[in-house]
Structures are given as structure tokens and as C-alpha cells.
C-alpha positions in Angstrom: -59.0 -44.5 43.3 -60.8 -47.4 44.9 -60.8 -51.0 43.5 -64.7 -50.4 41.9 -63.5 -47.0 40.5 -60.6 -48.9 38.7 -62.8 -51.2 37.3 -65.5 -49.0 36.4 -61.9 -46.7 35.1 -61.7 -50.1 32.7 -65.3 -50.4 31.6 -65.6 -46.6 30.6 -62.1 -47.1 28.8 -63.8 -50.0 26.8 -66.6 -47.5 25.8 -64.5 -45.1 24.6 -62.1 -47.7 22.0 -65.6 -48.9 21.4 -66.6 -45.1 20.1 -63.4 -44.8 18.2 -63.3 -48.1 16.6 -67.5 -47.7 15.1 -69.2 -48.8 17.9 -71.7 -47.9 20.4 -70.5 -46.2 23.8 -70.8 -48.6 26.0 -68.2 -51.5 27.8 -68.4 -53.8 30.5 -66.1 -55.9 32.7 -66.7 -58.8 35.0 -64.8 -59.5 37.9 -64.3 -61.9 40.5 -62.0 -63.2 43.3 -60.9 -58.7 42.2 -59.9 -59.4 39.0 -61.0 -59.0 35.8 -61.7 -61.7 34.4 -63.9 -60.5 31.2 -64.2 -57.1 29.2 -66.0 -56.1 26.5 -67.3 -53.3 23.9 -70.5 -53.1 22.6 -70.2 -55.2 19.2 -73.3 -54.5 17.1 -72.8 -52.4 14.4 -69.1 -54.4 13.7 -70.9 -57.7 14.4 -74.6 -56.8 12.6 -75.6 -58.6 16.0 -78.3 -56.8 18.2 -77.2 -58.7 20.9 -73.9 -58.1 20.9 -74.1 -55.1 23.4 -71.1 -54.4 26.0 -72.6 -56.5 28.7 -73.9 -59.9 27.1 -70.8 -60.0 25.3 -68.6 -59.7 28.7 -70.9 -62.6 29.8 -70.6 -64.5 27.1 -66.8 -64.3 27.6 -66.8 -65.1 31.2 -69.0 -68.1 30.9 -66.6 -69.5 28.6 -63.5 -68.6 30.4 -64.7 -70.3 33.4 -66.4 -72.9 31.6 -69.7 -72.0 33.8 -73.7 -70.3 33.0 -73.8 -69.8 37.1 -71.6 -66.6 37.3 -72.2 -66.2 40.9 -69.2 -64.9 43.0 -68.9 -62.2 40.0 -69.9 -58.8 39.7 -70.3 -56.5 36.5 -69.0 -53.1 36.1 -71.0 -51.3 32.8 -70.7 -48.0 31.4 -73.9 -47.2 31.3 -77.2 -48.9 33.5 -77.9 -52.1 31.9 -81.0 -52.0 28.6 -84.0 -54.6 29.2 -81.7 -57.3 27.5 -78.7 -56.6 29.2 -80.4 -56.1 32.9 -82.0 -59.7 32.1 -78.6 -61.6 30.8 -77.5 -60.6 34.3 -80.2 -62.0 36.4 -80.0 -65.6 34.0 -76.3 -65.5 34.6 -76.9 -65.1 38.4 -74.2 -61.8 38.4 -73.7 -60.7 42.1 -73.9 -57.0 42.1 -74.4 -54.4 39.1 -71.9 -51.5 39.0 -73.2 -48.8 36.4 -72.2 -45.4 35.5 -74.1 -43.6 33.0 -78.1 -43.8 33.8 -80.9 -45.1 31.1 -81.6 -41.6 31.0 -78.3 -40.5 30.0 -78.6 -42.9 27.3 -81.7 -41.1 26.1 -80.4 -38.2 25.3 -78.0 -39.6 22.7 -80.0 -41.5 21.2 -80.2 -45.2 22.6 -84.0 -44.9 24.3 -85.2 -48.2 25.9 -87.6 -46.8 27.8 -90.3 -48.2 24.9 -89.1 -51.8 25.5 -89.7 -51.5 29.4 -93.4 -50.1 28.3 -93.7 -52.8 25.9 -92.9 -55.9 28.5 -95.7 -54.3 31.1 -98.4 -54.7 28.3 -100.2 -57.5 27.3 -99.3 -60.0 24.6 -102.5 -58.9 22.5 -101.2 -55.1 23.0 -97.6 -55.1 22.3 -96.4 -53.5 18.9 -95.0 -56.1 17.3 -97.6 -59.3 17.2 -97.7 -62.1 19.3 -99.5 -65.1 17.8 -99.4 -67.8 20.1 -99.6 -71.3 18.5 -99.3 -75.2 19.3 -99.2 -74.8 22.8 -100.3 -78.0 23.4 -97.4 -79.6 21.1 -94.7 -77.5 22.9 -96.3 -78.2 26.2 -95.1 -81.9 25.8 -91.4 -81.0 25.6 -92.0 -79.1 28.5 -93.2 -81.7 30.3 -90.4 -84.0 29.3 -87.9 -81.7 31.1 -89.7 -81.5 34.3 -90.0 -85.6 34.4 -86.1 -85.4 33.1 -83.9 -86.6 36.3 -80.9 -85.9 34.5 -81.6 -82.6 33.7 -79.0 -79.8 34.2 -80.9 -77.2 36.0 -80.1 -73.1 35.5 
């Protein structure tokens, strides 16, 4: 077995505790340096938390272990190819390299089907099914405006 296949061994193990303890089929690890330094389930039927899937809650874990957001120098290893909110946890936590197992369309056909939310983001706000009513632009625009004159800022 190589070293990814032992990690992806681990996240797949995760998915299947996951299944026999009520949750969803899907775990992730993170490693770096070649060692796992986070794993997780997916949490969001024990946590009523939608965003408690395998791979925010691996990064969540990380970030805190090593008291970092910038999770460069690590890689992810997930069950199943990262949903819309998962893929973009990953890019904001700057993840080096995406090791997945099961496709998007794998997760289909049990049920879990994202492909809506990846049709939804391509739309426009004024065409998207759940309303979006943008208001007090101008107001928010201010704060906005405050961070980019801020030279103190922590940048991510």
C-alpha cells in the first residue's frame, strides 16, 4: 500500500464509523510533514449542523491544532470528491493537493446530489432559487473600505 493509499485507507475508515454511528458516508484527513494531523466524519445529522461535513470539520481541526487559517504544506485525503462547500473551505484554507475517492457522481446515486448547487452558483443573483435581495450596499461598502485603509490588518 503506498503512503496516499494509507491515508485515503484512514479517510474511507472514517466514513464507514461515520455510517455506523448515524452519519453521512463520508471522512476526511489532513496531513502534513506525512502525518496525519486531522480526521474527521461527517457530523451533520449528530451535530444538526449543515456544515459539519467530513472535510470542513477536518479543517476546522487542523486550523486549531496548528493554531493557523493558511494550511499550506497540507494535503486532504476525502472519501468522496469534495461538495461546492467543501471544494471551497479548501481553496480559503490554501490545502495543497485534493486526494478523493468516490466521485460527485457516485454521491448521486445515493442520494447526496450537488450538482443543483453548482447550477445554482453559475446563475445570476436575480435567477437563483432562493432570493437574493441585495440591500445597503452603500452602508456595508464603508466597512469595506475601512479594511482596505486598515495597515494592521491580518490578511487571508
Amino acid at each position: 500500500m503506498t503512503r496516499e493509499e494509507s491515508f485515503m485507507n484512514e479517510a474511507i475508515q472514517m466514513s464507514q464509523e461515520s455510517v455506523k454511528n448515524g452519519g453521512g458516508p463520508f471522512g476526511a484527513v489532513i496531513v502534513k510533514n506525512g502525518k496525519i494531523i486531522a480526521k474527521a466524519s461527517n457530523k451533520v445529522t449528530q451535530e444538526n449542523d449543515p456544515t459539519a461535513h467530513a472535510e470542513v470539520t477536518a479543517i476546522r481541526s487542523a486550523a486549531k491544532k496548528l493554531n493557523t487559517f493558511n494550511l499550506s504544506g497540507c494535503e486532504i485525503y476525502t472519501s468522496c470528491e469534495p461538495c461546492p462547500m467543501c471544494l471551497g473551505a479548501i481553496y480559503w484554507a490554501r490545502l495543497d493537493k485534493i486526494y478523493f475517492a468516490n466521485t460527485k457522481a457516485d454521491a448521486k446515486d445515493i442520494g447526496f446530489d450537488d450538482s443543483f448547487i453548482y447550477k445554482e452558483i453559475e446563475l445570476s443573483v436575480d435567477k437563483r432559487s432562493i432570493p437574493n435581495i441585495q440591500i445597503m450596499r452603500h452602508e456595508a461598502l464603508k466597512v469595506f473600505k475601512e479594511w482596505g485603509e486598515k495597515e494592521d490588518k491580518i490578511e487571508y
